[in-house]
N, CA, C and O of each residue as an XYZ file, in Angstrom:
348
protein
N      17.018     81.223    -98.786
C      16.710     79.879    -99.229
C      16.394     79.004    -98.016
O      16.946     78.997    -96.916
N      15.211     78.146    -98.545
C      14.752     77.572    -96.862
C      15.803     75.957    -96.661
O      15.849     75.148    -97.588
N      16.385     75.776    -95.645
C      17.466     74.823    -95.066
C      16.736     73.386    -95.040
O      16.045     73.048    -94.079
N      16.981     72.411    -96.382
C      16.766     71.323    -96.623
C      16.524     70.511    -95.285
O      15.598     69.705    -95.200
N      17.550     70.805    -94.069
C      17.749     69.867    -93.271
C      16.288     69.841    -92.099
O      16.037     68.930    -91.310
N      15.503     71.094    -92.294
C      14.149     71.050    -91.714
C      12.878     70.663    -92.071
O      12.133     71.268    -92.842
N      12.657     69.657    -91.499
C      11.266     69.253    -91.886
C       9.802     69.633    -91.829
O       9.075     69.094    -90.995
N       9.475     70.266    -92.423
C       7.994     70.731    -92.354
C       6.710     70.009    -92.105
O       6.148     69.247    -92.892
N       6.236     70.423    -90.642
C       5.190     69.580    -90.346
C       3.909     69.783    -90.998
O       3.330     70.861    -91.135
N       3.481     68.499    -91.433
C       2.437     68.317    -92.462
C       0.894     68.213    -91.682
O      -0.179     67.914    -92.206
N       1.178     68.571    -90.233
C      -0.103     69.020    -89.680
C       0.271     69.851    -88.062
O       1.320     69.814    -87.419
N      -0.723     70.401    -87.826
C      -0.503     71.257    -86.946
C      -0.998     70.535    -85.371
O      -0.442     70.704    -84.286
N      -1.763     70.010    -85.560
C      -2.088     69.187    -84.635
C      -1.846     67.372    -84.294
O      -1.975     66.620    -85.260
N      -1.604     66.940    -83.317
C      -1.213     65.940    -83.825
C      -2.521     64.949    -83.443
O      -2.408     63.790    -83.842
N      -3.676     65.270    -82.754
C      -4.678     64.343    -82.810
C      -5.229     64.318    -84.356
O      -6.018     63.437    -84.698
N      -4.746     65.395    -85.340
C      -5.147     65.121    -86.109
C      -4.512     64.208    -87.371
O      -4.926     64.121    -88.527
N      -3.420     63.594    -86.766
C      -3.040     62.431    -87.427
C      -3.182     60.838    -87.027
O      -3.176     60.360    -85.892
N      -3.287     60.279    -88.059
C      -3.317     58.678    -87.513
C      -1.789     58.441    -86.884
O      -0.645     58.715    -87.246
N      -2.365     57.822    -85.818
C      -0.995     57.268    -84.731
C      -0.047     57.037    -85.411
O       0.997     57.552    -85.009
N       0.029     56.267    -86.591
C       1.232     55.425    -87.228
C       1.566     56.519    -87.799
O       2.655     56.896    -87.367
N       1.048     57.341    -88.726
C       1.569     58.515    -89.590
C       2.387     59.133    -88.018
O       3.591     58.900    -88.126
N       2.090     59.776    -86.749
C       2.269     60.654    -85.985
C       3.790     60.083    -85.759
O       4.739     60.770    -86.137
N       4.055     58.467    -84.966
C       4.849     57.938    -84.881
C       6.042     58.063    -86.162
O       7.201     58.439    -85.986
N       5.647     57.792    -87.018
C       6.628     57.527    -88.459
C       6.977     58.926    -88.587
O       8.133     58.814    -88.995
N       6.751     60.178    -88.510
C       6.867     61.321    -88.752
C       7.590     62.086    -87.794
O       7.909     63.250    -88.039
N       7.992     61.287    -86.271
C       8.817     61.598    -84.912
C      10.034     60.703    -85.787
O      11.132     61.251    -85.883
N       9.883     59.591    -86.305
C      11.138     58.496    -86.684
C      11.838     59.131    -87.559
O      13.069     59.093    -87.588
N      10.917     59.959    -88.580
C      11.470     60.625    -90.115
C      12.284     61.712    -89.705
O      13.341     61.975    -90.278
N      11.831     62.377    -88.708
C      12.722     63.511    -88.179
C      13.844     63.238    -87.008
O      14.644     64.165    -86.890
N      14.011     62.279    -86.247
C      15.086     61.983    -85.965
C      16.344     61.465    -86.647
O      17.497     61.847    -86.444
N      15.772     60.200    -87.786
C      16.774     60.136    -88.917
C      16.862     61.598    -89.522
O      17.212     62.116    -88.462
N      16.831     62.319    -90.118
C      17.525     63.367    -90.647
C      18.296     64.562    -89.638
O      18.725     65.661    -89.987
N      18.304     63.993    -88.404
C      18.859     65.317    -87.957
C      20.055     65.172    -88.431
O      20.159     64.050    -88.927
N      21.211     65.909    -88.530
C      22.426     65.718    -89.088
C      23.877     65.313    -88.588
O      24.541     65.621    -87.598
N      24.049     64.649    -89.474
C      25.157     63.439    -87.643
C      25.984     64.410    -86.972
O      26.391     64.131    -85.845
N      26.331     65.649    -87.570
C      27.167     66.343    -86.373
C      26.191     66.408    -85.446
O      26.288     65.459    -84.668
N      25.114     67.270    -85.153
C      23.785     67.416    -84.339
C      23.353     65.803    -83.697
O      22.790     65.829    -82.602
N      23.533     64.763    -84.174
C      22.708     63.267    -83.981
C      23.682     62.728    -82.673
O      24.838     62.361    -82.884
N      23.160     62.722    -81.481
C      23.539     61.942    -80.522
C      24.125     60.316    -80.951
O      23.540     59.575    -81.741
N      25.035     60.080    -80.439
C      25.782     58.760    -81.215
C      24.776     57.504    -80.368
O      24.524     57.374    -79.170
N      24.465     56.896    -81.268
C      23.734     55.556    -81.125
C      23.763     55.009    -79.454
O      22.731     54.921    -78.789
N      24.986     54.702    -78.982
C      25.055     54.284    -77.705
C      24.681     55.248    -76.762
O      24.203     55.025    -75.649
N      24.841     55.959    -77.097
C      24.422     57.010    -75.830
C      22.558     57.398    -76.192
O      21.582     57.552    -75.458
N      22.700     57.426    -77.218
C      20.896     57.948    -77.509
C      20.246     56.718    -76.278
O      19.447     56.994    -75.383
N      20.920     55.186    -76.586
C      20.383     54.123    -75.643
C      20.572     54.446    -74.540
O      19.533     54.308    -73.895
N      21.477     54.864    -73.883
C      21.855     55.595    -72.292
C      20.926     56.090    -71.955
O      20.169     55.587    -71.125
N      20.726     57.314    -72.569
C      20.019     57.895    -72.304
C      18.421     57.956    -72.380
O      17.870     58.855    -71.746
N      17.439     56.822    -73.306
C      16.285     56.938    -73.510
C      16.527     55.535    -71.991
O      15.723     55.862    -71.118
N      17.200     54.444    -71.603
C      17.112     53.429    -70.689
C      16.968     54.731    -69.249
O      16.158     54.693    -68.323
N      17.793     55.535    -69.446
C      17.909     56.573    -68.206
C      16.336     57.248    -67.956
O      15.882     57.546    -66.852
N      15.699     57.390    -69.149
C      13.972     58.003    -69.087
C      13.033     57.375    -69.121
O      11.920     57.900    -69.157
N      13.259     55.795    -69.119
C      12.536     54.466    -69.068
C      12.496     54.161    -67.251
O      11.873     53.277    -66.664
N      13.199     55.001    -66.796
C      13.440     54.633    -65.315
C      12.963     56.111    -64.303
O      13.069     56.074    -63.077
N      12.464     57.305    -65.013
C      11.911     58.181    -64.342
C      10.690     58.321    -64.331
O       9.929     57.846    -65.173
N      10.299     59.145    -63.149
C       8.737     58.944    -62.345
C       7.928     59.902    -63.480
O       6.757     59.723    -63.815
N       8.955     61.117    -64.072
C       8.547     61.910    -65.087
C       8.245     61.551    -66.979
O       7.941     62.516    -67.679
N       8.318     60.692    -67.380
C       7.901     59.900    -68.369
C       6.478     59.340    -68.264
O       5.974     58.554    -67.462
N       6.071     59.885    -69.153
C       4.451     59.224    -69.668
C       3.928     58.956    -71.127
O       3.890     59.941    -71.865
N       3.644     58.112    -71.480
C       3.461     57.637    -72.791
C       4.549     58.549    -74.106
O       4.265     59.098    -75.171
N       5.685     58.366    -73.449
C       6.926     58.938    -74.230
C       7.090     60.650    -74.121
O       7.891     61.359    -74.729
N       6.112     61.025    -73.195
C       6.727     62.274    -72.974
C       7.153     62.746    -71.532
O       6.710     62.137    -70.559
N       8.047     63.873    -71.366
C       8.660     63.992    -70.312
C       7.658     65.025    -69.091
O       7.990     66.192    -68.883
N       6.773     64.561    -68.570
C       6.257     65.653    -67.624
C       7.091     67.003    -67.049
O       6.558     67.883    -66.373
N       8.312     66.988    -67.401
C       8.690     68.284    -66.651
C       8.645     69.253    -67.890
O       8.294     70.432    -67.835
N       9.057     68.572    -69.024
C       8.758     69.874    -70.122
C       8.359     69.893    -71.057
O       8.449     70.844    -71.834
N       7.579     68.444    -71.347
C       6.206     68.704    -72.258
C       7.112     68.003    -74.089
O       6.829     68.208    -75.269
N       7.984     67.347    -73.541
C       8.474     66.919    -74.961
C       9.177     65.807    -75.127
O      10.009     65.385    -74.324
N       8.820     65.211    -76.340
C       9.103     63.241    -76.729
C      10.615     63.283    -76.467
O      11.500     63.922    -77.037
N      10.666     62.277    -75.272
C      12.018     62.008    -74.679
C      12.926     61.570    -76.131
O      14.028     62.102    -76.271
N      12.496     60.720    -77.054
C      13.184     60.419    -78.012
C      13.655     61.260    -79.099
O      14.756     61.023    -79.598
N      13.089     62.012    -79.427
C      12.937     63.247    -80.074
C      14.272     64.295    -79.182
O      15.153     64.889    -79.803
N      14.196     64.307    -78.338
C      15.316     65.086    -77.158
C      16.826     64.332    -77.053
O      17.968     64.788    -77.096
N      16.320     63.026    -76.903
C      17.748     62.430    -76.743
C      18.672     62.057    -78.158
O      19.851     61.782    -78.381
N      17.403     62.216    -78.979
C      18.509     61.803    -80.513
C      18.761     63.616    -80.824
O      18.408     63.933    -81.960
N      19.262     64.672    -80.042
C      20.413     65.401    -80.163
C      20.775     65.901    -79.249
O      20.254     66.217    -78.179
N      22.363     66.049    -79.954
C      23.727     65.781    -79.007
C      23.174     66.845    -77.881
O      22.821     66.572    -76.734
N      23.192     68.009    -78.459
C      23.121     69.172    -77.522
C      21.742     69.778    -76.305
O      21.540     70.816    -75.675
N      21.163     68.681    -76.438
C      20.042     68.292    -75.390
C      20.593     67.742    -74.412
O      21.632     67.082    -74.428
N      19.576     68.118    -73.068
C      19.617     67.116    -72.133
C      17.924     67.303    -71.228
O      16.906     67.978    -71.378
N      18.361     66.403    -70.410
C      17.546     65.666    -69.468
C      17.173     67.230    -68.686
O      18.061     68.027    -68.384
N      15.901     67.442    -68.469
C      15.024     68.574    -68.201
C      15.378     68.824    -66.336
O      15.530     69.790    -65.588
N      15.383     67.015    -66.193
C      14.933     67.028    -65.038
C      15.589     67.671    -63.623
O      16.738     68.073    -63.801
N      15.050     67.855    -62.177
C      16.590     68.078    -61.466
C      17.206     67.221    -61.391
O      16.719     66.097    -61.506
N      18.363     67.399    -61.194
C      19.365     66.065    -60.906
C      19.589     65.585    -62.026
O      20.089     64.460    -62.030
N      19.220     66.449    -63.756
C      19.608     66.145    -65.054
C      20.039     64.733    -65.040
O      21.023     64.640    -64.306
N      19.750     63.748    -65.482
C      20.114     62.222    -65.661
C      20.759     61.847    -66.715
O      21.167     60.694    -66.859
N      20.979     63.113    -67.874
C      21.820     62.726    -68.844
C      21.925     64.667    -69.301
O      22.633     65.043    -70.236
């Protein structure tokens, strides 16, 4: 039986969505991750202020490994790619 708690992406590419759909569809899947898995609110802020301040961030993604800092920091069991890990 396939696990409710995964969201199935409704396109494979993402130039091939309108920005707002692309955006709203990173938001839709961070709300459902599941609060054991969901980085607690204050720290998700720690930690996205901590990637607001590296040389490796570019239009919300992380140059060292190719993935939406926000998307990374809203779970627990992630961290910071970088050396010198910042969170």
């Amino acid at each position: 039986m396939e696990d409710a708690r995964i969201l199935a992406c409704r396109k494979c590419l993402i130039k091939d969505m309108p920005e707002a759909e692309f955006y709203q569809n990173m938001y839709d899947y961070i709300a459902n991750i599941p609060e054991d898995d969901k980085t607690p609110e204050e720290e998700y802020e720690r930690r996205l202020n901590e990637c607001r301040q590296c040389e490796s961030l570019l239009n919300g993604m992380c140059r060292v490994c190719g993935c939406f800092v926000e998307m990374r920091a809203a779970a627990v069991i992630r961290h910071c790619p970088g050396a010198g890990k910042r969170w």
